[in-house]
C-alpha positions in Angstrom: -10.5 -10.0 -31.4 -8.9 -7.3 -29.8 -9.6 -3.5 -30.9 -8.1 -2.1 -33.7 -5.3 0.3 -33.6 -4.9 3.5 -35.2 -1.6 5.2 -34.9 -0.3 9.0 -34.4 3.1 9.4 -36.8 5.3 12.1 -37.8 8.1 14.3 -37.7 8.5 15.9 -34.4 6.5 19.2 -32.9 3.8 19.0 -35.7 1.0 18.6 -33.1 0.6 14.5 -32.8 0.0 14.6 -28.8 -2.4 17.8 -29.1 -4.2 15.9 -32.0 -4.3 12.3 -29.6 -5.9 14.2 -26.5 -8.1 15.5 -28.3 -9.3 12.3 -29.6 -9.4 10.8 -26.6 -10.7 13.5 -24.6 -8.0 13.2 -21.8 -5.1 14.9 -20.9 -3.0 11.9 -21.1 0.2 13.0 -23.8 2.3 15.3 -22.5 2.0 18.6 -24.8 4.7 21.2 -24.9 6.2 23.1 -27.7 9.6 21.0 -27.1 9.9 18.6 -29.9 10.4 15.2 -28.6 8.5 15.5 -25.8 6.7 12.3 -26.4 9.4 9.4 -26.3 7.2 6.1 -25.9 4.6 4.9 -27.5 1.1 5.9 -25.7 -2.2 4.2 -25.7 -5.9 4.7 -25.1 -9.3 3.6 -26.3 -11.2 6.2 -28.1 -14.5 5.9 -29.8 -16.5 7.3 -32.0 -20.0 7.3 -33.4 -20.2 3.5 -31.6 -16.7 1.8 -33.4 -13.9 1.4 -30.7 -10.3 1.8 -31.4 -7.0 2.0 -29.4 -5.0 4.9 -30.4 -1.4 5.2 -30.2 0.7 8.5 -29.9 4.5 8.1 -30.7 6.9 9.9 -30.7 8.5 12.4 -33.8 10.5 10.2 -36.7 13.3 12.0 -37.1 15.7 11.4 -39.7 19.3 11.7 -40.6 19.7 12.1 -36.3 22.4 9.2 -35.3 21.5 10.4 -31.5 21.0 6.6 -30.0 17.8 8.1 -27.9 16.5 9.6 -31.2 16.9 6.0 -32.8 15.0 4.3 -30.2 12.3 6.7 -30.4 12.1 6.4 -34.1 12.5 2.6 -33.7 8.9 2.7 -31.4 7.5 4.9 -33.9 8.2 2.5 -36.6 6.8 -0.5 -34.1 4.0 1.6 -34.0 3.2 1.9 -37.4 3.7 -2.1 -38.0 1.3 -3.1 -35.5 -1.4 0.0 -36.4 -4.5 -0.7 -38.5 -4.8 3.0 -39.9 -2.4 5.5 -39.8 -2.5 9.2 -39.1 0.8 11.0 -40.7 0.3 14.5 -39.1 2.3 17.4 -41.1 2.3 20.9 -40.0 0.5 23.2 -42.5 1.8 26.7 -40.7 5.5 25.9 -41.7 4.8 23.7 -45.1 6.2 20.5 -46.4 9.5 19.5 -45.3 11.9 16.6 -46.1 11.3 15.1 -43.1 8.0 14.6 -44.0 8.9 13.1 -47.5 10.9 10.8 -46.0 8.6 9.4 -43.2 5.7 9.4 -46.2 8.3 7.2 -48.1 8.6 4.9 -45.1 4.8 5.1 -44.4 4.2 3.8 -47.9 6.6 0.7 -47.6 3.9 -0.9 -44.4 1.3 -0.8 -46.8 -0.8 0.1 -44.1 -3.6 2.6 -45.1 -2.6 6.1 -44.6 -4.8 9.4 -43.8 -2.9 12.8 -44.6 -3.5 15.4 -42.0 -2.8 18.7 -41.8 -2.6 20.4 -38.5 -2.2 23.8 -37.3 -4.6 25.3 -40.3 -5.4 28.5 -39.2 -7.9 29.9 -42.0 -10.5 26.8 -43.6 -11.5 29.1 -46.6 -8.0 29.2 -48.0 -6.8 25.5 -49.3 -3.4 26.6 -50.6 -1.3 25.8 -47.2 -2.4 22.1 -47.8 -1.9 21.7 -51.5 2.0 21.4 -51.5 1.4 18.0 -49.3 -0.2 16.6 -52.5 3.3 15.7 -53.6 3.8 13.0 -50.9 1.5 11.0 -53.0 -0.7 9.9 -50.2 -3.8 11.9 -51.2 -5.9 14.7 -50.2 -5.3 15.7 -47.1 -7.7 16.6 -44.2 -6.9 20.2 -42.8 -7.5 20.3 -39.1 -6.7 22.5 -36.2 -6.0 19.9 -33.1 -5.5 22.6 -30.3 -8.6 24.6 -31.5 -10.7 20.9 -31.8 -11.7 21.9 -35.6 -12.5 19.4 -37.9 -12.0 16.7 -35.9 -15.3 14.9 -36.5 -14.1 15.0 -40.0 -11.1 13.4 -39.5 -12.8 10.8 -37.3 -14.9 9.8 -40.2 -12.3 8.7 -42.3 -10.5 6.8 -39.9 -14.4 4.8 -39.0 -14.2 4.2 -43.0 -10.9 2.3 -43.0 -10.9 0.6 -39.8 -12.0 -3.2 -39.7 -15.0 -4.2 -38.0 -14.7 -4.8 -34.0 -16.5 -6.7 -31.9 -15.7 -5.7 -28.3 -14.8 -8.1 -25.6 -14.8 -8.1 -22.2 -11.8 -7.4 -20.4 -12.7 -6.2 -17.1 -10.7 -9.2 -15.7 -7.3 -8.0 -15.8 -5.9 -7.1 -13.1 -4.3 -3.7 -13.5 -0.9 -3.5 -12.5 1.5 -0.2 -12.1 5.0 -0.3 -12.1 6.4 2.3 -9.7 9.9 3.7 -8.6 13.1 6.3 -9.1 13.9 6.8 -12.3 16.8 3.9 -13.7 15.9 1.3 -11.2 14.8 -0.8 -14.5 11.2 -0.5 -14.6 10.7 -0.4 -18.4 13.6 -3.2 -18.3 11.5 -5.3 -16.2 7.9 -4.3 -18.3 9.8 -5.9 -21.9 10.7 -9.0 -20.6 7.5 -9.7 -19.0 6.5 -8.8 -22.4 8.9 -10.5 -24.3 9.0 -7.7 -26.5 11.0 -3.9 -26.4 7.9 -2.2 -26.2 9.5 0.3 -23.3 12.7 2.4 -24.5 14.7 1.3 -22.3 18.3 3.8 -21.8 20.9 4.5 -18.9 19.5 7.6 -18.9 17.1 8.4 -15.9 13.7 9.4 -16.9 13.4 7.8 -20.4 10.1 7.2 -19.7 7.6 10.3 -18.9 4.3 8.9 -19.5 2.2 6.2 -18.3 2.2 3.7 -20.8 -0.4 0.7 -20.7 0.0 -2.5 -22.1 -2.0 -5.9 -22.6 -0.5 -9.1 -22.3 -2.5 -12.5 -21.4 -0.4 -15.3 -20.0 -1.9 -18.5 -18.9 -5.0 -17.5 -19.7 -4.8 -14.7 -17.3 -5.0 -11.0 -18.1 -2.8 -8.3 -16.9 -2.5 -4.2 -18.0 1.1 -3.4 -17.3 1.6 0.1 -16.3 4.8 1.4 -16.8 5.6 4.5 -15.1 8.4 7.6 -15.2 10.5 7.5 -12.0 9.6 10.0 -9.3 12.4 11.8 -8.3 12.2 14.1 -5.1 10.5 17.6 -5.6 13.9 19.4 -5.7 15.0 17.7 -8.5 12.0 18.2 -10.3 13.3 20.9 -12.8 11.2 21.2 -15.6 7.2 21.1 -16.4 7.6 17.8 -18.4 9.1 16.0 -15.5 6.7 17.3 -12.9 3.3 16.2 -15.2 5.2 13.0 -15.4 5.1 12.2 -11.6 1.2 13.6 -11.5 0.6 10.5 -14.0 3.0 8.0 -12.4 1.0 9.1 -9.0 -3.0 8.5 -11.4 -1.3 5.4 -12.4 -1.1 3.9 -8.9 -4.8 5.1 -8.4 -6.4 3.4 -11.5 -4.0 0.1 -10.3 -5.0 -3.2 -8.4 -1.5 -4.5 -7.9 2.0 -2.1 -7.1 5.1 -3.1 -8.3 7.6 -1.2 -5.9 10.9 -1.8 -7.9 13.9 -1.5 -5.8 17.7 -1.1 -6.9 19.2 -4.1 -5.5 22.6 -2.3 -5.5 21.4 0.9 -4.0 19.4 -0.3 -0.8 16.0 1.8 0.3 15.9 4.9 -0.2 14.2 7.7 1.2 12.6 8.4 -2.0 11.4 4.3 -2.2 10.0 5.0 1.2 7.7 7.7 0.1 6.5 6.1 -3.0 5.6 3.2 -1.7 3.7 4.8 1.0 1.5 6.1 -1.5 0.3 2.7 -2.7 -0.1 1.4 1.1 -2.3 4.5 1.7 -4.4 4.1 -0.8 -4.6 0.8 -0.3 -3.0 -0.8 -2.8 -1.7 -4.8 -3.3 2.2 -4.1 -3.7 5.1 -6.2 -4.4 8.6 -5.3 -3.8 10.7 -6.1 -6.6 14.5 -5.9 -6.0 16.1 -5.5 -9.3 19.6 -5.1 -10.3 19.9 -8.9 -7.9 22.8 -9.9 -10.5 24.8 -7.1 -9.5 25.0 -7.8 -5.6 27.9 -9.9 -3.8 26.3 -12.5 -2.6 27.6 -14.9 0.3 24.5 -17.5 2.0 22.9 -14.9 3.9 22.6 -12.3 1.4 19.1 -12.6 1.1 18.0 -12.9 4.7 20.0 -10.1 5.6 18.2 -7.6 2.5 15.1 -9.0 3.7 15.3 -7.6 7.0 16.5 -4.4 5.9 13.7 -3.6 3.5 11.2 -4.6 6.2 12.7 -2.8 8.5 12.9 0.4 6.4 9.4 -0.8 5.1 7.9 -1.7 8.3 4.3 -0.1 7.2 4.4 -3.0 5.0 5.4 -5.9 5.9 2.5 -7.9 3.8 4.2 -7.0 1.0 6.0 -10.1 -0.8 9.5 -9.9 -1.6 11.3 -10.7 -5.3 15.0 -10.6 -5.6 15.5 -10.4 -9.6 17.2 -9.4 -12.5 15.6 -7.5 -15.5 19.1 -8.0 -17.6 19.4 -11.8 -17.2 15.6 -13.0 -16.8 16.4 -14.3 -13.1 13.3 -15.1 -11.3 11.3 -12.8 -13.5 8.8 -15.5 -14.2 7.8 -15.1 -10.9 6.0 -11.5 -11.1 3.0 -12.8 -12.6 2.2 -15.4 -10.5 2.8 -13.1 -7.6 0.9 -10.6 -8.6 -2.6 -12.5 -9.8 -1.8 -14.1 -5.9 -1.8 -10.6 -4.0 -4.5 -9.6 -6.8 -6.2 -12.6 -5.4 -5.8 -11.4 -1.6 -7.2 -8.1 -2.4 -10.5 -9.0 -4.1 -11.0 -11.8 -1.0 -14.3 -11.7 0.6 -14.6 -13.7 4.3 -18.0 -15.1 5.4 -19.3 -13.0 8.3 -20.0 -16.3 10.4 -16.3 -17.4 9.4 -15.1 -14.3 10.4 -16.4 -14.1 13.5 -15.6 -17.0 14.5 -11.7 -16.3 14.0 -12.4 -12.9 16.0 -14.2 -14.7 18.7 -11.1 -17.0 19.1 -8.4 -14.5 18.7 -10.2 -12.6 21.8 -10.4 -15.8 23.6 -6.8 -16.1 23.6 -6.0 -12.2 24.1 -8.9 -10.0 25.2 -8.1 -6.3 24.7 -6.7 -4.7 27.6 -8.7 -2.6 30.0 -8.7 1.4 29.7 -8.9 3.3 33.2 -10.7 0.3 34.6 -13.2 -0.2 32.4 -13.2 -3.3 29.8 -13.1 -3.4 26.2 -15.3 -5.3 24.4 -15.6 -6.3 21.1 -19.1 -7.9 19.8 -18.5 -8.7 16.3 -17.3 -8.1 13.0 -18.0 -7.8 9.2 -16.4 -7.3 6.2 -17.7 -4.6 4.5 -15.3 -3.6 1.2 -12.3 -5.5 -1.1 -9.4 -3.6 -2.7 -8.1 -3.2 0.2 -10.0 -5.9 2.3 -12.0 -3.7 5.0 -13.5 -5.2 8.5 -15.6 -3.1 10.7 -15.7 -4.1 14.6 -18.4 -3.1 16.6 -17.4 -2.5 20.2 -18.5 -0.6 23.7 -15.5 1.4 23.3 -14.5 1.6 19.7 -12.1 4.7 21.0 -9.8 2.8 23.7 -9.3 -0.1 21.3 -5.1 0.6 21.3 -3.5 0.1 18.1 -1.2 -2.9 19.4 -4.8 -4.6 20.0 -5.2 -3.5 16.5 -2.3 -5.0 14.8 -3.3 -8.4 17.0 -6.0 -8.7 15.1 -4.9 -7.8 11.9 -2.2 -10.6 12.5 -5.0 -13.1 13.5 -7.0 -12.4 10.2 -3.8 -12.4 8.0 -2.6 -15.9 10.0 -6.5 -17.4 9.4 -7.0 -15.8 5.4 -3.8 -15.4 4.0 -3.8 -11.7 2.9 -0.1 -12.0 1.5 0.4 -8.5 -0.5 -2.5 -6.9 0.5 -3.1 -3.7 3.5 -6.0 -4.7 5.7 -8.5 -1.5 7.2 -9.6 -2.2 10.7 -12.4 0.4 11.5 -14.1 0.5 15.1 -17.2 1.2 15.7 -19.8 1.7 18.8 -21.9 -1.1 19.2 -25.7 -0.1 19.2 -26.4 -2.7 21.6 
């Protein structure tokens, strides 16, 4: 069964994000004193005296606000509290009960979800009376806390333990983790909801909906995947505020923590610089990455349409050229169904391991029918190979000359393994070394 959830609600600025780092002992909401900061909902495992739970942070329900942003944020708030085991309704005891609050209590008590009270921002424990007024939401006594000083937190943590159901963890170390990278408004969280089937992601015209990295579970055919849907990354100019900048540090962690890239592309924009330089950042660290091109609908197309964006994205992409190619788009469903398949392939590619006999016998050949060119005279020779990592796939040649070994030489030979193992999605390291023979 999978863990249960416990979810972070209320009005907005009352402390929700302070109060979910905390319990998770990360850094991973965005805190600032702007309300609304948090717009998605945000997940992570936390734990506590040995019971596991997923805990969400939304964003503020605020009411009486037609704003069609505000809506959707209160809409994820109120998907959050549907899908939540226990529920944490965070007030803020500094500036006192508000109607806000009475009217997210009233819709806290239609889920019929159980519900702890708790008071944040409690700046003196001996004195009660800034709590008691919150007795008239009718949702019981509630449990004073300061989040950003971390004080009776363990307390709180015990009553959640009480009211969750009992969890027995499974292992889910096979999913393949996949992060879903590019400019803000290219449809990444369009393309995250309907490989969910679900709006989990806001989704807006607005560029930079989403500002945090937001995991999510889904199992199809029996195969697990964490999607990881990421805020755009705009250039550092146009980086004008705090939030946006901690946004693109988590977007860049998110690649990090990933197996599989999904570099999505607008299909009516072309490559960009900016596309260039995030998707060098998966190929350096070595990442599997697919290039997604989105927005496909939206393109005039006559019979060469394809072949002719092809060549341009490899071209403007040339450090990767293993990287598989999807023409889609997130608004009608076309080709979508083809993500997943692709990515558990590359996935695939990345964690391959090659005998070191089979190896070596595809280097011996490939030597055979090439042999690296001479430097000054003398020749370079090559003795043999081993693998010697996955994620990326790493192959260390020993050598006499591991320095004169040219990088055209190099790429031959990456060529040769790709041609003999596949390696479709997937940057190869070639490292040289001297021979101690």
């Amino acid at each position: 069964m999978p863990k249960p959830v416990v979810a972070i609600v209320g009005r907005p600025n009352v402390g929700k994000s302070t109060l979910f780092n905390r319990i998770t002992g990360s850094r991973i909401a965005i805190v600032e004193d702007t309300p609304g900061v948090t717009r998605d909902r945000l997940y992570h495992d936390a734990d506590w005296r040995g019971c596991s739970f997923t805990l969400v942070d939304t964003g503020g329900i605020a009411v009486g606000n037609d704003d069609p942003l505000i809506v959707q944020v209160r809409r994820q708030a109120e998907a959050a509290v549907a899908e939540a085991d226990v529920i944490l309704f965070v007030v803020d005891a500094r500036n006192g009960l508000t109607a806000d609050d009475e009217e997210v209590a009233n819709l806290l008590r239609r889920s019929g979800r159980p519900v702890i009270l708790v008071a944040n921002k409690v700046e003196d424990f001996r004195d009660p009376t800034p709590v008691h007024e919150f007795y008239r939401l009718g949702l019981g006594d509630p449990v004073p806390i300061s989040a950003i000083h971390g004080l009776n937190i363990g307390d709180l943590l015990d009553r959640i333990v009480e009211l969750l159901p009992r969890f027995h963890e499974e292992d889910d170390g096979e999913a393949l983790r996949v992060a879903v990278v590019g400019r803000p408004n290219v449809g990444k969280s369009s393309i995250v909801n309907r490989l969910l089937g679900e709006e989990r992601v806001i989704v807006s015209d607005l560029p930079g909906t989403t500002r945090d990295a937001i995991d999510t579970y889904i199992r199809r055919d029996e195969k697990e995947y964490v999607l990881i849907d990421t805020a755009g990354m705009r250039r550092k100019s146009r980086i004008v505020n705090a939030t946006e900048h901690y946004s693109v540090l988590r977007t860049l962690k998110a690649v990090e923590r990933s197996d599989v890239v999904l570099l999505i592309l607008d299909g009516t924009e072309g490559v960009t610089e900016q596309d260039k330089k995030i998707a060098g950042y998966g190929h350096e660290l070595g990442k599997a990455s697919i290039i997604v091109v989105n927005k496909w609908d939206l393109v005039p197309k006559d019979d060469k349409t394809v072949v002719r964006y092809e060549e341009i994205i490899r071209r403007e992409l040339s450090f990767m050229t293993y990287a598989p190619i999807l023409f889609i788009s997130a608004l009608t469903g076309q080709r979508v169904a083809r993500i997943l398949p692709t990515v558990e392939a590359v996935g695939a590619a990345a964690a391959r391991r090659v005998a070191t006999s089979t190896l070596n016998d595809v280097v011996r050949e490939a030597i055979m029918l090439t042999p690296p060119p001479a430097v000054k005279g003398q020749a370079v020779k090559i003795y043999y190979a081993t693998q010697v990592k996955v994620k990326p796939p790493t192959f260390v040649f020993f050598c006499n000359r591991p320095d004169d070994v040219h990088f055209s030489y190099q790429r031959y030979l990456e060529n040769q393994l790709r041609q003999a193992f596949g390696f479709e999605g997937t940057p190869l390291r070639l490292l040289f070394r001297q021979s101690k023979g």
